[in-house]
N, C-alpha and C positions, 0 to 999 in steps of 0.2 A: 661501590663508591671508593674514591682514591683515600690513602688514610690521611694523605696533608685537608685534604678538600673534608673530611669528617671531622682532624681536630678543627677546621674552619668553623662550622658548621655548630662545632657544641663548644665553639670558645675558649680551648682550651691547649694549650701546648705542650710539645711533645714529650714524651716520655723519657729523654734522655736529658731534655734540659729540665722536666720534674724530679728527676732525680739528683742531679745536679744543684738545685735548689736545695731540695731539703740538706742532703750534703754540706751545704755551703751554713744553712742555719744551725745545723747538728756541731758542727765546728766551731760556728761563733758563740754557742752555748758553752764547748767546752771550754772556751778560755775565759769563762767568768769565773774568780777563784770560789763561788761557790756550789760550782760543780764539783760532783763526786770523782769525775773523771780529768778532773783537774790536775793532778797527779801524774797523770802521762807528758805532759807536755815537758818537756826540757825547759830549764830555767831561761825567764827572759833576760836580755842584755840588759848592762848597765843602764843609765840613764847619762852616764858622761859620756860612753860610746855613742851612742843614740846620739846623742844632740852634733857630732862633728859631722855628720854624714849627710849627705846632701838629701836622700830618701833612704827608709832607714825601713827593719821588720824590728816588732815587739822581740819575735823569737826568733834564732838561730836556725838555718836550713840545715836539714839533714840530707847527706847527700849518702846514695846507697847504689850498690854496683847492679843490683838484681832487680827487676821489675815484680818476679813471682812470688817476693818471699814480702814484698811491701804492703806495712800495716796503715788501715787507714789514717793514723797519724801522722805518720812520714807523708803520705801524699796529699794530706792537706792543708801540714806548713810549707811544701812546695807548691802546692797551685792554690790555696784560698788566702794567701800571707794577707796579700792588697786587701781582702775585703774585712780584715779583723783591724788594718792599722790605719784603714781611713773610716770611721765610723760614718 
């Protein structure tokens, strides 16, 4: 049987978007400050910057020249930003 046709079959999707999920919830955990791992995150922006900006992030993107040496911090205030600053 095909595997798109199996997760059919048991309801369930696929393994790259399950991971991706959990990812995405793992992240919006860490930016409650009473996370342990709270800590990592770089200080968010003011609140007077914030408000002039048409769409704005909580926190400041880290931008990194290397894709191999990237910690899953760095690549989740670059791709999960939207899902922590729109509740």
């Amino acid at each position: 049987m095909l595997y798109t046709s199996m997760l059919y079959a048991a309801n369930i999707s696929t393994l790259v978007r399950r991971r991706e999920d959990i990812s995405q919830k793992f992240f919006r955990d860490i930016t409650q400050p009473s996370s342990c791992l709270h800590h990592l995150l770089p200080a968010p922006r003011e609140q007077s910057l914030i408000s002039r900006f048409r769409t704005y992030e909580k926190f400041p993107r880290i931008y990194i020249r290397t894709r191999r040496y990237c910690s899953f911090v760095n690549h989740a205030l670059n791709n999960y930003h939207d899902k922590i600053t729109n509740p």
